[in-house]
C-alpha atoms as an extended CHARMM CRD file, in Angstrom:
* protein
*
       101  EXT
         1         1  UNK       CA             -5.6610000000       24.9600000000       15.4970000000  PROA      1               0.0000000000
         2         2  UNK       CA             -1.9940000000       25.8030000000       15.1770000000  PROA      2               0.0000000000
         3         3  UNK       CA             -1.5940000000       22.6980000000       12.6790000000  PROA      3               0.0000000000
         4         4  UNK       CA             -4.1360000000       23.4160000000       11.0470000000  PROA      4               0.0000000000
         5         5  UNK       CA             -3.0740000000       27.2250000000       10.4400000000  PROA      5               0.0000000000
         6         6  UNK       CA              0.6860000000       25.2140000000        9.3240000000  PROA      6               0.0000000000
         7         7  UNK       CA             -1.0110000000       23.1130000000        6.9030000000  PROA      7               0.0000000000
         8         8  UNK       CA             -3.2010000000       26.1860000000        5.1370000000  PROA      8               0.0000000000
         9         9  UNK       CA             -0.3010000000       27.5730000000        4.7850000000  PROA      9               0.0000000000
        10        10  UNK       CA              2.0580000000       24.6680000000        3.3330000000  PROA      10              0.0000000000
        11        11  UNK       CA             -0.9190000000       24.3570000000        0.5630000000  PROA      11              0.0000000000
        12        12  UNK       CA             -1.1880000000       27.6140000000       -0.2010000000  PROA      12              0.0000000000
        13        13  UNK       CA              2.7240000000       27.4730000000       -0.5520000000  PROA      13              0.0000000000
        14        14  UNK       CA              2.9040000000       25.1750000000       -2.6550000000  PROA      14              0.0000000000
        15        15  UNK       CA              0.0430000000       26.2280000000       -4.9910000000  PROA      15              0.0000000000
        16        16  UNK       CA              1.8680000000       29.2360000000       -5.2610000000  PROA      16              0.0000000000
        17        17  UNK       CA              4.5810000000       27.5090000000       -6.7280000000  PROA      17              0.0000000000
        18        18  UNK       CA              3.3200000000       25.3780000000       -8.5810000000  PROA      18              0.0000000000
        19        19  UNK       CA              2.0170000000       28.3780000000      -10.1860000000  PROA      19              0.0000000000
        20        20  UNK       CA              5.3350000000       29.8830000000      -10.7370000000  PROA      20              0.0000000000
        21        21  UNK       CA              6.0410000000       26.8010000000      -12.3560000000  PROA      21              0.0000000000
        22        22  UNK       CA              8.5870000000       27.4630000000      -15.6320000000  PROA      22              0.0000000000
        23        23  UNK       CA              7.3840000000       23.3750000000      -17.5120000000  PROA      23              0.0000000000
        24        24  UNK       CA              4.4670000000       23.4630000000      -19.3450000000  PROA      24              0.0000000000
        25        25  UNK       CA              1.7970000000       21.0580000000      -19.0250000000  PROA      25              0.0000000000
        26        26  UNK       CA              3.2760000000       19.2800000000      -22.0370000000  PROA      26              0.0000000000
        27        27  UNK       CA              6.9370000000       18.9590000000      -20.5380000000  PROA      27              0.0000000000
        28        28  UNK       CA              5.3680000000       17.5180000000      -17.8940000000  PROA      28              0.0000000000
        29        29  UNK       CA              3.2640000000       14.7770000000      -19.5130000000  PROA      29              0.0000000000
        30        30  UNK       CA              6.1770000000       13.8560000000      -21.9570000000  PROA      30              0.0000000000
        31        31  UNK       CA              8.2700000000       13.5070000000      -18.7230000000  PROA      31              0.0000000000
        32        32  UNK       CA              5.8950000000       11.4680000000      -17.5040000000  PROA      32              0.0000000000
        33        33  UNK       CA              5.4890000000        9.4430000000      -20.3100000000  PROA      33              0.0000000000
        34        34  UNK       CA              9.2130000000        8.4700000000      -20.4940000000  PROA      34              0.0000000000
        35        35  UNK       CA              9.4410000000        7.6710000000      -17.1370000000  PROA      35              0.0000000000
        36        36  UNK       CA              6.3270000000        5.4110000000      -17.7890000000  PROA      36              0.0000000000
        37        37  UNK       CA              8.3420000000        3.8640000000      -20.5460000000  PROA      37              0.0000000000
        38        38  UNK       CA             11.4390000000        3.0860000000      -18.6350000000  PROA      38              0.0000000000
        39        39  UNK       CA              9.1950000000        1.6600000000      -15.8160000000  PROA      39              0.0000000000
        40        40  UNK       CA              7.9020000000       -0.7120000000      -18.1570000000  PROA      40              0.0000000000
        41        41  UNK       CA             11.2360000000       -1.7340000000      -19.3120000000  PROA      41              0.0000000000
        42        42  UNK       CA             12.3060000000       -2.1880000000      -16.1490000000  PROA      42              0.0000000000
        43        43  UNK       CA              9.3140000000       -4.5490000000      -15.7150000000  PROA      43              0.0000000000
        44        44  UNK       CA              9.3970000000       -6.2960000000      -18.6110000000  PROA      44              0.0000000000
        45        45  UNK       CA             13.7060000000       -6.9970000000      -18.0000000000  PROA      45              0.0000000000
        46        46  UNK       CA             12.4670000000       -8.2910000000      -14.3590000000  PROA      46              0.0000000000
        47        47  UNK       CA             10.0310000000      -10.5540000000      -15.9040000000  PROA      47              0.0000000000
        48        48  UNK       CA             12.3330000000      -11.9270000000      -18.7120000000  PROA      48              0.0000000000
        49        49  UNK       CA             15.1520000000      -12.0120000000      -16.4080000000  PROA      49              0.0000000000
        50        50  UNK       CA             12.6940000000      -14.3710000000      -13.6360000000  PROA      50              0.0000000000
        51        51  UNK       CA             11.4430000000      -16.4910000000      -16.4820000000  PROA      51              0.0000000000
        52        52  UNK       CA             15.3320000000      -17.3530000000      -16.9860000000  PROA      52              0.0000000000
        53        53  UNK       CA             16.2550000000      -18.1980000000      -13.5710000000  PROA      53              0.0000000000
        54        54  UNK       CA             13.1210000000      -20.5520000000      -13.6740000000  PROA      54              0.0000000000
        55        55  UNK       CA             14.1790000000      -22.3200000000      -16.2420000000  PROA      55              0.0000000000
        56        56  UNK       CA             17.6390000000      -22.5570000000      -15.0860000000  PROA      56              0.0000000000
        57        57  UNK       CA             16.0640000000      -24.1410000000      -12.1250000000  PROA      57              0.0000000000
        58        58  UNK       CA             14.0240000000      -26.4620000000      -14.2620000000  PROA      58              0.0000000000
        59        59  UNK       CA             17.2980000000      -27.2390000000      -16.1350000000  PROA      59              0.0000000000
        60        60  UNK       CA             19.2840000000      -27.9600000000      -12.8610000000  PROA      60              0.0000000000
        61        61  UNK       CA             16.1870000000      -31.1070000000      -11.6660000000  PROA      61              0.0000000000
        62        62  UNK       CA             17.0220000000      -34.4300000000      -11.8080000000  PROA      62              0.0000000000
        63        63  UNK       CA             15.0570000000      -36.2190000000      -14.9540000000  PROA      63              0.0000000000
        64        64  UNK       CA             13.5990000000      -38.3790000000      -12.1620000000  PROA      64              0.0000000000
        65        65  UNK       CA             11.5950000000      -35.1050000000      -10.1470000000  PROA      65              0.0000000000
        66        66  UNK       CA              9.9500000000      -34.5230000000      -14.0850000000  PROA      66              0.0000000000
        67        67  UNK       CA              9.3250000000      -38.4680000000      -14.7760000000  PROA      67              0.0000000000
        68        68  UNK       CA              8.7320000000      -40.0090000000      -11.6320000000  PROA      68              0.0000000000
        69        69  UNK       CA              9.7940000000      -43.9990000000      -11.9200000000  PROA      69              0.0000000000
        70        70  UNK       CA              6.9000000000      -46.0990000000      -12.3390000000  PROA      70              0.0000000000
        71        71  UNK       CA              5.2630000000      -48.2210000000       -9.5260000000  PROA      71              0.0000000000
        72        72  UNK       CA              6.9830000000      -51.7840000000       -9.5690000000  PROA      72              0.0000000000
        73        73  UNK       CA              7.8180000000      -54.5540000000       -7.1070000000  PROA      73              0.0000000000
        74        74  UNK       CA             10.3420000000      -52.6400000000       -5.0170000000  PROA      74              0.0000000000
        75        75  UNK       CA              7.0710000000      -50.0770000000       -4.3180000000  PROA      75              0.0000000000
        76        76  UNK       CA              5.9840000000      -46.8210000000       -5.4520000000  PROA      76              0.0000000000
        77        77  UNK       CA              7.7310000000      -43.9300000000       -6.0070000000  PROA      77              0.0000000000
        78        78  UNK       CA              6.6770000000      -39.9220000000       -4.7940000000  PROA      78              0.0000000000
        79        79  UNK       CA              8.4970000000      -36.8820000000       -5.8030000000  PROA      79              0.0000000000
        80        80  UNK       CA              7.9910000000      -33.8060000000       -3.6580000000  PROA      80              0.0000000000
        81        81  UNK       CA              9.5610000000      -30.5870000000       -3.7340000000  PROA      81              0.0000000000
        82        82  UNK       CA              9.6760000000      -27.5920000000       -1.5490000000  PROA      82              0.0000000000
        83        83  UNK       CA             11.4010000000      -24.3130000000       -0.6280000000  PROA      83              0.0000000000
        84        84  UNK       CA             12.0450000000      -22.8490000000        3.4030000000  PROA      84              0.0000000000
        85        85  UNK       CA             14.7220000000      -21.2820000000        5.0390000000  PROA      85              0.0000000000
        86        86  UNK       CA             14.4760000000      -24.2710000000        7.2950000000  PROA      86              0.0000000000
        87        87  UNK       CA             15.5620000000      -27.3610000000        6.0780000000  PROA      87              0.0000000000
        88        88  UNK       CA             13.6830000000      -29.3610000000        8.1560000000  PROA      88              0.0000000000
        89        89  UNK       CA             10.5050000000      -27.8680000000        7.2180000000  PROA      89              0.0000000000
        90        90  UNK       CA             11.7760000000      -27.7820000000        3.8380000000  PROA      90              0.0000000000
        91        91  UNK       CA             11.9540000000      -31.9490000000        4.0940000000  PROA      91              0.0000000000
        92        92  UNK       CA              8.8410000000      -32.1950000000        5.8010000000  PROA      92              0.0000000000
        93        93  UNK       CA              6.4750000000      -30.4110000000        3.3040000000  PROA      93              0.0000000000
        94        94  UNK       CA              8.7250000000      -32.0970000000        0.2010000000  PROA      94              0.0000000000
        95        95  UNK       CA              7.5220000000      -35.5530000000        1.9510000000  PROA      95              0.0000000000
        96        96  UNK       CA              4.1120000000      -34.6580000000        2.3740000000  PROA      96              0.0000000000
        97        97  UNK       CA              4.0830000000      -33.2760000000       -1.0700000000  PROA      97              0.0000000000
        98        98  UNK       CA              5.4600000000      -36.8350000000       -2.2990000000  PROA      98              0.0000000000
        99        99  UNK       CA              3.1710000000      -38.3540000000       -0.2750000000  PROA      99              0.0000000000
       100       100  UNK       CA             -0.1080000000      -36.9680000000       -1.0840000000  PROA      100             0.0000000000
       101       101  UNK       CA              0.0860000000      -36.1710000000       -4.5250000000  PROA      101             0.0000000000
């Protein structure tokens, strides 16, 4: 009961406020529309800036991971790739990539 009582109170404390509030309703949305903005920015920076680092990535391959040598008489020839903090799992799932694709 005695939270509840707190709680009533924190609400009604705060509307109160609020009330007493010196923005406008307009401040307020343009703030909020800047702030939207920026966040977008923000995204679209992260986004650019990821596509970069992919292709950096891309850049950094051997030509033989894009264009896999052909099958001949020495035998055929996989290319697998893969990412872990492990390196042995990292091999393992690059060989069964190779392997199965």
């Amino acid at each position: 009961m005695k939270r509840l009582t707190m709680g009533g109170v924190g609400v009604m404390l705060a509307a109160l406020l609020g009330g007493c509030s010196s923005s406008t309703n307009e401040e307020l949305y343009e703030r909020i529309a800047e702030l939207e903005e920026l966040r977008q920015d923000r995204e679209q920076e992260y986004i650019e800036r990821q596509q970069e680092l992919r292709e950096e990535e891309i850049d950094r391959l051997p030509d033989w991971v894009l264009e896999p040598p052909q099958a001949d008489s020495t035998g055929m020839f996989g290319v697998g790739v893969s990412e872990s903090k492990s390196l042995s799992h990292g091999l393992k799932a690059a060989r069964l990539q190779a392997e199965f694709n």
